[in-house]
C-alpha positions as CSV (number, residue, x, y, z in Angstrom):
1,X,-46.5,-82.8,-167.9
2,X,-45.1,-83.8,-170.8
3,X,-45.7,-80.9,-172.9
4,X,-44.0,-79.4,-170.2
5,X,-41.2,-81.6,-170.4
6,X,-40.8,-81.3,-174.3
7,X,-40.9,-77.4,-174.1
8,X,-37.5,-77.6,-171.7
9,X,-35.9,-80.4,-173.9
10,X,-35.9,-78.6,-177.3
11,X,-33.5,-75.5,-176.3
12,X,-30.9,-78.6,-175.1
13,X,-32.0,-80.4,-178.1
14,X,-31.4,-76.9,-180.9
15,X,-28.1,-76.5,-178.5
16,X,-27.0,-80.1,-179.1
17,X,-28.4,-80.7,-183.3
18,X,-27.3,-76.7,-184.5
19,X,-25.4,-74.7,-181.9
20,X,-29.5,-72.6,-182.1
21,X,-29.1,-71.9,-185.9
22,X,-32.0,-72.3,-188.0
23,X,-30.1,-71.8,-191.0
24,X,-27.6,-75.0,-190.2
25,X,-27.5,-77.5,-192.6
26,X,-26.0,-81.0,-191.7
27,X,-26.3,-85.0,-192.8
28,X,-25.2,-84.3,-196.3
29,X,-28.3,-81.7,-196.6
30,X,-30.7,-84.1,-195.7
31,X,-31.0,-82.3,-192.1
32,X,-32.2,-78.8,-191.8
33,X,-32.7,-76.2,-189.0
34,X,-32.0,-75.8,-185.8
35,X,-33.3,-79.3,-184.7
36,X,-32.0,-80.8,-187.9
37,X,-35.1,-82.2,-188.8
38,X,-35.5,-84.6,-192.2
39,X,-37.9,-84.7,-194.7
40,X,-39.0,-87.9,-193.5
41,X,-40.0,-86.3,-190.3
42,X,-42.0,-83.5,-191.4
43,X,-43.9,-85.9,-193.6
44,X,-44.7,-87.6,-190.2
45,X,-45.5,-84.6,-188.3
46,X,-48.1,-83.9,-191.2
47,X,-49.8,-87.1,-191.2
48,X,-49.6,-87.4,-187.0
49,X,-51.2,-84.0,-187.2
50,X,-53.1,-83.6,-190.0
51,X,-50.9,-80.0,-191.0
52,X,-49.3,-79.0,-193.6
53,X,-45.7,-77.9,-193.2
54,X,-43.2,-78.0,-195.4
55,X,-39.6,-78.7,-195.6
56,X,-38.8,-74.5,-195.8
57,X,-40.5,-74.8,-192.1
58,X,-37.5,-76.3,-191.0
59,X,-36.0,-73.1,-191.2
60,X,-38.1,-71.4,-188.9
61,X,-37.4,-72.0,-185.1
62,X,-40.9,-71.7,-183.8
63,X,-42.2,-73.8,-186.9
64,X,-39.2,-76.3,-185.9
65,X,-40.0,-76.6,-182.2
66,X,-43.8,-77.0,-182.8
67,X,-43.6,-80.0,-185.4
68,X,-41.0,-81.1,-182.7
69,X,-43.7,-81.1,-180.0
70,X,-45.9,-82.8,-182.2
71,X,-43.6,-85.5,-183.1
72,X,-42.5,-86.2,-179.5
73,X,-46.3,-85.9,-177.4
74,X,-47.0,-88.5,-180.3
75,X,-44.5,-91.0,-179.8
76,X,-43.1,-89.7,-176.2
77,X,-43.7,-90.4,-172.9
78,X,-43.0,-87.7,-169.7
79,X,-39.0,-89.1,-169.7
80,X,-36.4,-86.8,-170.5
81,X,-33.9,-89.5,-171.6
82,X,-36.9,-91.3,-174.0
83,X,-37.8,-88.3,-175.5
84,X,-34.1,-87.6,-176.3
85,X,-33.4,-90.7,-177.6
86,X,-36.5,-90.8,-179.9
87,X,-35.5,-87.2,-181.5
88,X,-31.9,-88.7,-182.5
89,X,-32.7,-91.4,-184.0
90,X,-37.3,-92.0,-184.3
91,X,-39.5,-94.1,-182.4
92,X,-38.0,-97.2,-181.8
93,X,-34.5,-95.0,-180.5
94,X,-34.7,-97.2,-177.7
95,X,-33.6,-100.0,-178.8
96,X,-30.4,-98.6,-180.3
97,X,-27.3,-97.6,-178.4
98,X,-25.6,-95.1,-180.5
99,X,-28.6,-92.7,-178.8
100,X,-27.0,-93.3,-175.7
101,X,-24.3,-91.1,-176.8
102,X,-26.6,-88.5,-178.0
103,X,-28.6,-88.6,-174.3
104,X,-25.3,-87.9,-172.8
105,X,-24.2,-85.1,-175.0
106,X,-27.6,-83.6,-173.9
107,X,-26.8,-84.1,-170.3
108,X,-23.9,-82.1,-170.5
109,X,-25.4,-79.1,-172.2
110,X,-28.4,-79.4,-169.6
111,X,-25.7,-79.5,-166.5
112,X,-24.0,-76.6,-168.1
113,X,-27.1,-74.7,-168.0
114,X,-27.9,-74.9,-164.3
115,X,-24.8,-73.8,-163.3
């Protein structure tokens, strides 16, 4: 179920971070791809997974939405707000309410989508 639920969240997620462009480029350069992943994540994703990617995978959608899936089974659980919330702003998004915002931005482009 909740690989399930991640695989539907990360189209709303590339919609939200990059408009869907794996070439976008935003937080001063820190963030990269179409889910605007940082360095710090990727690092992460390697040691949660024991892979190797590299910041360049950023730049590929499928290599994007995979450490993505990783990052999120790891410190996710099957609720579409939570898993949000942790991809804006890490694992302890929770507790922070400027990821509220984000969760409603998200909201939007998934009502948009059913129409």
């Amino acid at each position: 179920m909740l690989e399930t639920l991640i695989a539907l969240l990360l189209p709303i997620l590339a919609a939200v971070e990059s408009n869907n462009k794996p070439s976008a480029i935003g937080d001063n350069g820190a963030a990269v791809g179409c889910l605007q992943i940082h360095a710090i994540m990727v690092k992460d994703v390697n040691r949660i997974s024991g892979k190797a990617y590299t910041l360049q995978d950023r730049r590929d959608k499928a290599k994007s939405y995979e450490m993505a899936t990783i990052y999120l089974k790891h410190y996710g659980k099957p609720n579409a707000e939570y898993l949000v919330r942790i991809w804006n702003a890490g694992p302890d998004a929770n507790r922070q309410p400027g990821t509220r915002k984000y969760w409603l931005k998200c909201q939007k482009v998934i009502k948009e989508r059913r129409k």
